[in-house]
DRENNU-874275 format. One record per atom (N, C-alpha, C): x, y, z; atom name; residue in one letter; residue number from 1. Coordinates in steps of 0.05 Angstrom, whole numbers, plus 5000, padded with zeros to 4 digits. Example, Ala and Ser with C-alpha at 12.3 -4.5 7.8 and 13.67 -1.06 7.14 Angstrom:
REM residues 2
X | Y | Z | name | resn | resi
5264 | 4886 | 5156 | N | a | 1
5246 | 4910 | 5156 | CA | a | 1
5264 | 4934 | 5156 | C | a | 1
5257 | 4955 | 5142 | N | s | 2
5273 | 4979 | 5143 | CA | s | 2
5258 | 5001 | 5157 | C | s | 2
REM end
This chain:
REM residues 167
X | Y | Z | name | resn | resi
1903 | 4687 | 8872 | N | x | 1
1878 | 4684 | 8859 | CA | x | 1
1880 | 4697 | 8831 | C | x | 1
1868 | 4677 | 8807 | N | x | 2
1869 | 4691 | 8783 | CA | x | 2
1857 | 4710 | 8778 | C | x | 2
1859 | 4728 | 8760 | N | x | 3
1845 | 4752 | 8751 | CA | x | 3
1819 | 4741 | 8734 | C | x | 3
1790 | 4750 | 8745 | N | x | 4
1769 | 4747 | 8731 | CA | x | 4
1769 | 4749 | 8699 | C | x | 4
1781 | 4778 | 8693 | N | x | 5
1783 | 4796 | 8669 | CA | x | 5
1813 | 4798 | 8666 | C | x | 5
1822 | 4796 | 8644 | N | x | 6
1846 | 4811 | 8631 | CA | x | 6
1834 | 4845 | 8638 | C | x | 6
1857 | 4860 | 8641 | N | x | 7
1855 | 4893 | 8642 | CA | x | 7
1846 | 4898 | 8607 | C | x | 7
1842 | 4915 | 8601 | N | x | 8
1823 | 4924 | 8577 | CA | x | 8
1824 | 4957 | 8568 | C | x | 8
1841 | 4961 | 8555 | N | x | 9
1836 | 4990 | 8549 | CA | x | 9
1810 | 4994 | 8537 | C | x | 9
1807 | 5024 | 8541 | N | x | 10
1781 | 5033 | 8540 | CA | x | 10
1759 | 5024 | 8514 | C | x | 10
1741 | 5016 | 8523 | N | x | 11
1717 | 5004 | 8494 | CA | x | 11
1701 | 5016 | 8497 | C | x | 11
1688 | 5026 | 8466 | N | x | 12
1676 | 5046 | 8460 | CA | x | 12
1644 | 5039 | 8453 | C | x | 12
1625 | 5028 | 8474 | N | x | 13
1595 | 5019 | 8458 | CA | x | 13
1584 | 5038 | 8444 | C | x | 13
1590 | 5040 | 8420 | N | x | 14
1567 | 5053 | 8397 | CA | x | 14
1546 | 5038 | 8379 | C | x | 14
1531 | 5066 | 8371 | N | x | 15
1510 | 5045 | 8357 | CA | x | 15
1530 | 5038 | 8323 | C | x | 15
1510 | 5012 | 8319 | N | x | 16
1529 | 5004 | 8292 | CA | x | 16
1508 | 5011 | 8273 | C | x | 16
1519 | 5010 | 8244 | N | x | 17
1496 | 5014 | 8229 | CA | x | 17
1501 | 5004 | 8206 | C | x | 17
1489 | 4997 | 8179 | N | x | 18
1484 | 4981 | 8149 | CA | x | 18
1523 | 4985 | 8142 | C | x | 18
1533 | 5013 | 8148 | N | x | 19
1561 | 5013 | 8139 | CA | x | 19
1578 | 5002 | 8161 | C | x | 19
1579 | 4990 | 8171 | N | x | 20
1587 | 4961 | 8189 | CA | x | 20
1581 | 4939 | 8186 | C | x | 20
1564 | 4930 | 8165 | N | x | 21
1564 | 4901 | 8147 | CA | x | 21
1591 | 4882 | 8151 | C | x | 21
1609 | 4895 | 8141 | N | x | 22
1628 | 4880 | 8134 | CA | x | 22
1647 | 4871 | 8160 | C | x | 22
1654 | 4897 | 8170 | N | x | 23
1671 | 4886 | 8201 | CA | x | 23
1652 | 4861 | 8221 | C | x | 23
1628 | 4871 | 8217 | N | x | 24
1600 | 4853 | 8238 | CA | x | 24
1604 | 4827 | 8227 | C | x | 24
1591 | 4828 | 8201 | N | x | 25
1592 | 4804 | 8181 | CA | x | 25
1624 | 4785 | 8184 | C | x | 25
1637 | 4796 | 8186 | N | x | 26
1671 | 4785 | 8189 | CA | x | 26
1678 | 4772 | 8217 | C | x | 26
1665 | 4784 | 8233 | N | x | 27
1662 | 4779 | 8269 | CA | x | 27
1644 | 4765 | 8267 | C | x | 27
1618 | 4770 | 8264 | N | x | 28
1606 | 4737 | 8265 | CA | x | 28
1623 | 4709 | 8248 | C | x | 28
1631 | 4708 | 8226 | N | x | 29
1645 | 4686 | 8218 | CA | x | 29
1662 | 4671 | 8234 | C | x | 29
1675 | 4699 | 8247 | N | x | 30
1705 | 4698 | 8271 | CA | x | 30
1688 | 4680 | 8287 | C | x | 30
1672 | 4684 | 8299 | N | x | 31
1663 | 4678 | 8321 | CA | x | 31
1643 | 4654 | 8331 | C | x | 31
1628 | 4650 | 8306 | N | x | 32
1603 | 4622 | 8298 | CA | x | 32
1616 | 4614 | 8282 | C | x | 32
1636 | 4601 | 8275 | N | x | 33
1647 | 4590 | 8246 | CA | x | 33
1620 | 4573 | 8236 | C | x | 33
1612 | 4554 | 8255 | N | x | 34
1589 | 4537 | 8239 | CA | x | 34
1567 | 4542 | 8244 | C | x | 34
1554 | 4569 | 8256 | N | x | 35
1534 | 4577 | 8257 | CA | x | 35
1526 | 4608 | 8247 | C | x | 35
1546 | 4614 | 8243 | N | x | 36
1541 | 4644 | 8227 | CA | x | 36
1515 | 4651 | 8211 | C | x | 36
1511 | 4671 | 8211 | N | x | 37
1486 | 4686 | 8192 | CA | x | 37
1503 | 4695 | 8166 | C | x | 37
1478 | 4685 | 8154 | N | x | 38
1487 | 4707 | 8121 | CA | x | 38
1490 | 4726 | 8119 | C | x | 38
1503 | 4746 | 8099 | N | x | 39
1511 | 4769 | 8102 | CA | x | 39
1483 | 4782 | 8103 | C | x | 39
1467 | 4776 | 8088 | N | x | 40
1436 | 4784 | 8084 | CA | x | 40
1424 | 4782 | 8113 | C | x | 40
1418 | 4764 | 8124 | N | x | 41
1417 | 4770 | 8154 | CA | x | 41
1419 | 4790 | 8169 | C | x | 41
1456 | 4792 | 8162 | N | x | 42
1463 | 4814 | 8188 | CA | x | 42
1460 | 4833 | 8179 | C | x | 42
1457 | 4845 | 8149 | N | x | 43
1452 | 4865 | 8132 | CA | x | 43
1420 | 4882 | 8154 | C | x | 43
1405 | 4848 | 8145 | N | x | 44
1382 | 4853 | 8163 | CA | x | 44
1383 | 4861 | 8195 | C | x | 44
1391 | 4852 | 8204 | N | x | 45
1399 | 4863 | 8230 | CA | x | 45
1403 | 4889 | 8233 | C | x | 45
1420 | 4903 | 8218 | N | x | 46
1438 | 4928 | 8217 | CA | x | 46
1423 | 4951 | 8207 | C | x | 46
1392 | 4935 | 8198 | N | x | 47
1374 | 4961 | 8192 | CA | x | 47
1350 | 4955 | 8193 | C | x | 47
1338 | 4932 | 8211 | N | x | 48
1304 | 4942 | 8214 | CA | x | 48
1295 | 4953 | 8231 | C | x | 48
1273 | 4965 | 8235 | N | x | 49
1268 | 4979 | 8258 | CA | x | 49
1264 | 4959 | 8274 | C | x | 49
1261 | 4975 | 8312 | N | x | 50
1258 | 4959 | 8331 | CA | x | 50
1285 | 4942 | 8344 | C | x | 50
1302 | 4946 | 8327 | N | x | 51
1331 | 4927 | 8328 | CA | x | 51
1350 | 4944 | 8347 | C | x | 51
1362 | 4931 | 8362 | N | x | 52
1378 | 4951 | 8373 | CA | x | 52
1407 | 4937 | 8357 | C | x | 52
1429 | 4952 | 8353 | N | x | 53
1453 | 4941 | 8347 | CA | x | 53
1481 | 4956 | 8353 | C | x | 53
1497 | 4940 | 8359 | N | x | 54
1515 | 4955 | 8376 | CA | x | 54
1544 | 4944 | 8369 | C | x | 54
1566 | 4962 | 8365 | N | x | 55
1590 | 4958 | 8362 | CA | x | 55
1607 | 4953 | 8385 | C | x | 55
1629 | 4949 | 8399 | N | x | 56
1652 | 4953 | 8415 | CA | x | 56
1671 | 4961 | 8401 | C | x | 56
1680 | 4982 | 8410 | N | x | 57
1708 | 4998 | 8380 | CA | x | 57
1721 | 4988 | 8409 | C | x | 57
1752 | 4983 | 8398 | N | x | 58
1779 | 4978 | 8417 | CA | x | 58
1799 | 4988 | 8402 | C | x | 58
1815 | 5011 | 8403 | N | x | 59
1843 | 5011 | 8387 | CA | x | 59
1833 | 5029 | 8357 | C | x | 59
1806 | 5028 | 8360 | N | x | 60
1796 | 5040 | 8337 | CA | x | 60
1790 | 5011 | 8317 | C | x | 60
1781 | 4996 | 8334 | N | x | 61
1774 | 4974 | 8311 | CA | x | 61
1758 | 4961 | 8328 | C | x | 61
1733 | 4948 | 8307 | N | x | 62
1709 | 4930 | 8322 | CA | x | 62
1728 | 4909 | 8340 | C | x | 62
1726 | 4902 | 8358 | N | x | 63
1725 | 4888 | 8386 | CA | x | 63
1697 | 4857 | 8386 | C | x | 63
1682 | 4867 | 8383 | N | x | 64
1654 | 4854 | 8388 | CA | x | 64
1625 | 4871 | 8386 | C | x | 64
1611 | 4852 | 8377 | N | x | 65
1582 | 4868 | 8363 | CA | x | 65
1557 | 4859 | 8388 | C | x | 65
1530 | 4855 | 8387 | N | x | 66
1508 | 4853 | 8395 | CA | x | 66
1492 | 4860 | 8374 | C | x | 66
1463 | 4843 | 8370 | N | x | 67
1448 | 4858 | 8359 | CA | x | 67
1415 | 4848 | 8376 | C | x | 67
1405 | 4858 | 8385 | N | x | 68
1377 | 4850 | 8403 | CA | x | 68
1350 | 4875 | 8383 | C | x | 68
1329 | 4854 | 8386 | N | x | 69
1310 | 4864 | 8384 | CA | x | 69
1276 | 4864 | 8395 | C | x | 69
1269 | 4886 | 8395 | N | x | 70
1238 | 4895 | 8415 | CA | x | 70
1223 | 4879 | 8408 | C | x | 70
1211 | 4868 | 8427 | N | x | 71
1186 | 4847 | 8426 | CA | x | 71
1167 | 4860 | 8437 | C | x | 71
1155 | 4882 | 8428 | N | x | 72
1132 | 4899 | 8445 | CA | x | 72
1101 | 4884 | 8455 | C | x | 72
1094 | 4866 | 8432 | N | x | 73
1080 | 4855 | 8440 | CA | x | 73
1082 | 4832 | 8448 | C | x | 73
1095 | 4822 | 8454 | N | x | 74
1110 | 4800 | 8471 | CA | x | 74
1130 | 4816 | 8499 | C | x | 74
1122 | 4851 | 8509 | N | x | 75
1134 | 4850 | 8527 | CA | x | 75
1162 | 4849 | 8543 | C | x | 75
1183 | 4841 | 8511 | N | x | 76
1212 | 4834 | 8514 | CA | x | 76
1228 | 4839 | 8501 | C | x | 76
1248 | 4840 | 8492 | N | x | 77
1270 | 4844 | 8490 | CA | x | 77
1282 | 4818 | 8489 | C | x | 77
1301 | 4812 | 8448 | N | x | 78
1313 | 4787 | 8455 | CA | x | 78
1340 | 4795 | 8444 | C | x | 78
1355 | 4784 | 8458 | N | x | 79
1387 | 4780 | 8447 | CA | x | 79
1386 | 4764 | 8433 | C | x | 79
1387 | 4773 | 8400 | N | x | 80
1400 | 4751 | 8370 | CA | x | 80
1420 | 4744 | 8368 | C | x | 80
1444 | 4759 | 8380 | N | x | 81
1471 | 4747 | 8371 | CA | x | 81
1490 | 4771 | 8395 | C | x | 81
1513 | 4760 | 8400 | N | x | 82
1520 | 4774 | 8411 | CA | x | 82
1557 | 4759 | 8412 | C | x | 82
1574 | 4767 | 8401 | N | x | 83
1604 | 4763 | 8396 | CA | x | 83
1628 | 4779 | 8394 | C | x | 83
1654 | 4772 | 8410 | N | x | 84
1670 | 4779 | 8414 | CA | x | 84
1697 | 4772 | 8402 | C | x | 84
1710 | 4787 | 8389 | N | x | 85
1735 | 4774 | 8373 | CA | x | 85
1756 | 4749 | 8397 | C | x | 85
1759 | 4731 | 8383 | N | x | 86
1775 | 4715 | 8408 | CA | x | 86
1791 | 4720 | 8419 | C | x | 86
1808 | 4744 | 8405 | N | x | 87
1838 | 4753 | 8422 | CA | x | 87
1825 | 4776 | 8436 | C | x | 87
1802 | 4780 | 8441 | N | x | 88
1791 | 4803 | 8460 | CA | x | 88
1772 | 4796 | 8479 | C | x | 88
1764 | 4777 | 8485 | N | x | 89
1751 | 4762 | 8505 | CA | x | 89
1765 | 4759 | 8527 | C | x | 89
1745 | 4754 | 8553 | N | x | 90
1752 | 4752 | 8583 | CA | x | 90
1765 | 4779 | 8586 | C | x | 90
1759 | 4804 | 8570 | N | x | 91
1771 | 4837 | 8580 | CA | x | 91
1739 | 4850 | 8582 | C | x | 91
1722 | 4832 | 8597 | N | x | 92
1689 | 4849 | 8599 | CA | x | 92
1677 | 4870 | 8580 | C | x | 92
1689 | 4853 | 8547 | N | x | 93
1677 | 4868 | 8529 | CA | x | 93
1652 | 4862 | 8525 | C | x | 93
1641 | 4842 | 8522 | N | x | 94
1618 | 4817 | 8519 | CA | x | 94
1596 | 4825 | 8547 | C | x | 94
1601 | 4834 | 8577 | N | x | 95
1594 | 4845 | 8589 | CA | x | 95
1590 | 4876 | 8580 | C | x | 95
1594 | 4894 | 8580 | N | x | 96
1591 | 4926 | 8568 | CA | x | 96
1569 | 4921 | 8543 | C | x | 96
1579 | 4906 | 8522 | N | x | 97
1550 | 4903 | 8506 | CA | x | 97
1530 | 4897 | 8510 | C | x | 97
1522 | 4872 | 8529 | N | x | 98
1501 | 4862 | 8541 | CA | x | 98
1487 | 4889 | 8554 | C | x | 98
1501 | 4901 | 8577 | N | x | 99
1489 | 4919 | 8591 | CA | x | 99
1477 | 4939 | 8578 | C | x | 99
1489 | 4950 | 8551 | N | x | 100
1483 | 4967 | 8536 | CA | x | 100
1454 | 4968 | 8522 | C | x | 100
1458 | 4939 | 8519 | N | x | 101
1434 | 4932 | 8493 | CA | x | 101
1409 | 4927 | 8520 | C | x | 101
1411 | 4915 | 8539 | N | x | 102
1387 | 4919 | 8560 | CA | x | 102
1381 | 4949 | 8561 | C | x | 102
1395 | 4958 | 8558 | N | x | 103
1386 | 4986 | 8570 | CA | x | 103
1374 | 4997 | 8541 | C | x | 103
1394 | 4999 | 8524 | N | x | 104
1377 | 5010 | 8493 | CA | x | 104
1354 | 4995 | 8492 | C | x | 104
1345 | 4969 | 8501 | N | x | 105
1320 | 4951 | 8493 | CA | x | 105
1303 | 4969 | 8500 | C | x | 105
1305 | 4976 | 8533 | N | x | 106
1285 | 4992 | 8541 | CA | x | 106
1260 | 4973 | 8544 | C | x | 106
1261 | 4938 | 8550 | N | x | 107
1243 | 4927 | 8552 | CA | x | 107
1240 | 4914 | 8585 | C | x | 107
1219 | 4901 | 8589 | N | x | 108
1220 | 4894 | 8628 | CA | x | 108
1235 | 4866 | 8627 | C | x | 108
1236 | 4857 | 8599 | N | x | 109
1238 | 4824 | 8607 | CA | x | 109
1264 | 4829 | 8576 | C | x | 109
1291 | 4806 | 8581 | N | x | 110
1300 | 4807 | 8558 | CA | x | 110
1303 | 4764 | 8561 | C | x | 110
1307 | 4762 | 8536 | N | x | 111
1306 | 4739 | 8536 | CA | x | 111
1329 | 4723 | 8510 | C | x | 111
1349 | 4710 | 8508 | N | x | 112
1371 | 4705 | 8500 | CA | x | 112
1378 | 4673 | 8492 | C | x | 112
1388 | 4660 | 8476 | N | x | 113
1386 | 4631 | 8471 | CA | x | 113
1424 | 4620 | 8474 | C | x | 113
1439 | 4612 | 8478 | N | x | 114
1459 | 4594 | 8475 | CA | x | 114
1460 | 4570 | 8479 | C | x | 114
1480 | 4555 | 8468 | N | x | 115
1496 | 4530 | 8462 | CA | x | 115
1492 | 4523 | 8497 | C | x | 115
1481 | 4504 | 8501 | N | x | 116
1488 | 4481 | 8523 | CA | x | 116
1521 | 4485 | 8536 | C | x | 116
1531 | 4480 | 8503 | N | x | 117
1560 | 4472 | 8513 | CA | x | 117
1577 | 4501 | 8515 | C | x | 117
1563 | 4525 | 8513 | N | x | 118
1578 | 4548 | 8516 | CA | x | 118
1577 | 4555 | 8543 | C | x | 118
1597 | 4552 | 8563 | N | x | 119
1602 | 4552 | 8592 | CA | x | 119
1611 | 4585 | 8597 | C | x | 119
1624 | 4595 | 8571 | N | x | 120
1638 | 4632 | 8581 | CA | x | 120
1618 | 4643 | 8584 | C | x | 120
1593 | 4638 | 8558 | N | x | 121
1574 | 4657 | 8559 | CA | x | 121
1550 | 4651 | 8583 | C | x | 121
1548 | 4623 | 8587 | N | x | 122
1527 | 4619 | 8611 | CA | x | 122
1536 | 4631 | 8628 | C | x | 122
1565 | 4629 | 8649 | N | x | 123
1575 | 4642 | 8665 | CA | x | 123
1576 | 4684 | 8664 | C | x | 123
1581 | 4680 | 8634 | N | x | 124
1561 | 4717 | 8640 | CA | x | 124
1539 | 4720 | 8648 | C | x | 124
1516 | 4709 | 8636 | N | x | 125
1501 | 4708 | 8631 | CA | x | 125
1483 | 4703 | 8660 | C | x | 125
1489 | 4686 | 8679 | N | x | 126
1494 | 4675 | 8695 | CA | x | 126
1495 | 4704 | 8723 | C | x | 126
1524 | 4710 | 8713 | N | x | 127
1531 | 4746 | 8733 | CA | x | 127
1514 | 4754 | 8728 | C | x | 127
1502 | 4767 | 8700 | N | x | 128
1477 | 4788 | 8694 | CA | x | 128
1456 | 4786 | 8704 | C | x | 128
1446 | 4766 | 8712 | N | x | 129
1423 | 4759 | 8724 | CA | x | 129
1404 | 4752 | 8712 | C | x | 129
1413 | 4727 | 8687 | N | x | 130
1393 | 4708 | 8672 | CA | x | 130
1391 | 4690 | 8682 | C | x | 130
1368 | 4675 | 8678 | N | x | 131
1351 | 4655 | 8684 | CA | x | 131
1349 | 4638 | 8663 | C | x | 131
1355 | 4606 | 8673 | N | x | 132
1345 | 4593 | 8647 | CA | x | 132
1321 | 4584 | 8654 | C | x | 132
1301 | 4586 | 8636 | N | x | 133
1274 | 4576 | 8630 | CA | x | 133
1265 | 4565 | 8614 | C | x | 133
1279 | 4547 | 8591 | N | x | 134
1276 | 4524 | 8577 | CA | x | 134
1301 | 4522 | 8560 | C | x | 134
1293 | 4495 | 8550 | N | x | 135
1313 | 4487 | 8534 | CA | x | 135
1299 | 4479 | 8507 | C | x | 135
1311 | 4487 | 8480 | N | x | 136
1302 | 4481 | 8462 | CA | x | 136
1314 | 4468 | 8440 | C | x | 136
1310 | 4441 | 8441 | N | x | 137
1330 | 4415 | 8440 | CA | x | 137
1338 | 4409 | 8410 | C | x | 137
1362 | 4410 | 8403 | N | x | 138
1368 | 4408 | 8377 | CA | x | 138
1367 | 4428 | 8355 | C | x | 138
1370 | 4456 | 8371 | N | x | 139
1370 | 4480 | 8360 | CA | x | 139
1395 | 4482 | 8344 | C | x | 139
1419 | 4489 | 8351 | N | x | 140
1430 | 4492 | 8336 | CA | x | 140
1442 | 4470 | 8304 | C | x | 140
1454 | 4481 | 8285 | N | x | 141
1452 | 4462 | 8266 | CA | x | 141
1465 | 4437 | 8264 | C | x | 141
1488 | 4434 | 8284 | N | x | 142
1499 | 4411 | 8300 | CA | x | 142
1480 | 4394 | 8308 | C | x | 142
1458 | 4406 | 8322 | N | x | 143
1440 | 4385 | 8340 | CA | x | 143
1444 | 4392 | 8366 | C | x | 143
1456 | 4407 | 8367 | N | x | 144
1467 | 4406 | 8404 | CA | x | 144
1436 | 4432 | 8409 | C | x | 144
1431 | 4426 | 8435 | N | x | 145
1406 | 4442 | 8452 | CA | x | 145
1422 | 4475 | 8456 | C | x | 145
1408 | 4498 | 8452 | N | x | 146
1402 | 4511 | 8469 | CA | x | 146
1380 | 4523 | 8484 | C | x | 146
1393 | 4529 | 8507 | N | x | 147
1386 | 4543 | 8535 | CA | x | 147
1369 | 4568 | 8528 | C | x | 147
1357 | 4575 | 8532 | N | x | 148
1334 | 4599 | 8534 | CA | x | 148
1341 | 4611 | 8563 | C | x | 148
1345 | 4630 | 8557 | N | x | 149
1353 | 4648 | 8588 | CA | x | 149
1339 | 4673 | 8583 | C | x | 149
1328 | 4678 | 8606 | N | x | 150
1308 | 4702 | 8613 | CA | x | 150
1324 | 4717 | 8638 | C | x | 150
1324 | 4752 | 8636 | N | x | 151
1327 | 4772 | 8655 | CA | x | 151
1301 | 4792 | 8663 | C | x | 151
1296 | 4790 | 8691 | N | x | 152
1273 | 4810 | 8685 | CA | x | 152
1289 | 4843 | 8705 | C | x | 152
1287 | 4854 | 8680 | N | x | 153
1291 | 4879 | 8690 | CA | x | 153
1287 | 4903 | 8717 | C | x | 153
1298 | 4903 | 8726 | N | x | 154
1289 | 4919 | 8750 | CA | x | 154
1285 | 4936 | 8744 | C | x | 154
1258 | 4949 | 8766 | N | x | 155
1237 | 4977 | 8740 | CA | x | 155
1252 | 4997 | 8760 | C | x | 155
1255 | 5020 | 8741 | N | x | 156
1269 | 5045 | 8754 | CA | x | 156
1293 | 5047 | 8751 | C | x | 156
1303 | 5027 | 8736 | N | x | 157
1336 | 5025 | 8728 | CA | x | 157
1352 | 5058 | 8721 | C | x | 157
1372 | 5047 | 8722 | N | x | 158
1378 | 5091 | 8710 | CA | x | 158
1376 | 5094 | 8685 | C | x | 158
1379 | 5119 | 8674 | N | x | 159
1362 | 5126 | 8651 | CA | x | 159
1386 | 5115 | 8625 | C | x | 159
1379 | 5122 | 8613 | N | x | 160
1400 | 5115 | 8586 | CA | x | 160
1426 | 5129 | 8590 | C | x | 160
1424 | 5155 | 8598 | N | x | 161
1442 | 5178 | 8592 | CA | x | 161
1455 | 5179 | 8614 | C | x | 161
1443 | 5167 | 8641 | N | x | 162
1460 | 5156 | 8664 | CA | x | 162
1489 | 5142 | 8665 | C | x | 162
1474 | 5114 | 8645 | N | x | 163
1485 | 5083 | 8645 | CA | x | 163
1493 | 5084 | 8623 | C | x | 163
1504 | 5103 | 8600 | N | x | 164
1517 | 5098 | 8577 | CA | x | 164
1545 | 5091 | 8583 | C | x | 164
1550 | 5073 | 8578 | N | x | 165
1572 | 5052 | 8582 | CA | x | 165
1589 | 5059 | 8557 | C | x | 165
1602 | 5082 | 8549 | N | x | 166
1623 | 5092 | 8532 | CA | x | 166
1640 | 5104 | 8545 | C | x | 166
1661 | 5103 | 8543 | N | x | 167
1686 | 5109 | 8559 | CA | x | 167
1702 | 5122 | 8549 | C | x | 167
REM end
């Protein structure tokens, strides 16, 4: 039987911040070639309030980012972007961030969008215990649909300082 995961030396979820532009900004390119955000974007990302944002250090070098933000009055929590360098994928880096950023959300419900045709991430996505609950057709700039996927949080989860996923 194949191995789910490649083995993975230790990844480090920290928070990221405005002086991580460039590595983030460089990993999303890596990673959306045709859907990437502007640098202004992720600039944005990397510093409004309410945002959670998160690095994976590996080796002493970004790995993969996340960035989700609080929907208080909407009750949720949404995953904006979430990417893994390609030669570091299938080592449950992309997993450790996810879990992280649910938990920094600190919201009951999180809610997340991908590509139709992205099968790695549904299949995470999928383990974590999202739900798809619509599709919103001709989203991306291709034209191709994404999936709307919803997690509802289980209340009483462990605390932050429990479940800090830094190693």
């Amino acid at each position: 039987m194949a191995a789910e995961h490649q083995a993975v030396a230790p990844v480090a979820v920290v928070p990221a911040t405005w002086r991580d532009l460039r590595a983030v900004w460089d990993l999303e390119k890596l990673c959306f070639p045709d859907d990437s955000w502007p640098w202004i974007d992720v600039l944005a990302a990397l510093t409004f309030p309410e945002t959670v944002r998160l690095k994976a250090m590996l080796e002493g070098q970004p790995a993969g980012f996340i960035v989700g933000d609080r929907r208080r009055h909407e009750g949720m929590g949404w995953i904006a972007t979430i990417g893994v360098h390609p030669d570091r994928r299938r080592q449950g880096i992309a997993r450790r961030l996810l879990e992280q950023c649910e938990i920094d959300l600190g919201m009951p419900r999180v809610r997340l969008t991908l590509r139709r045709s992205n099968l790695g991430a549904r299949r995470l996505y999928d383990l974590a215990g999202y739900q798809q609950i619509d599709v919103w057709n001709r989203y991306y700039r291709n034209g191709e649909d994404g999936l709307v996927m919803e997690k509802v949080m289980p209340p009483g989860g462990a605390s932050q300082d429990e479940r800090r996923l830094v190693e």
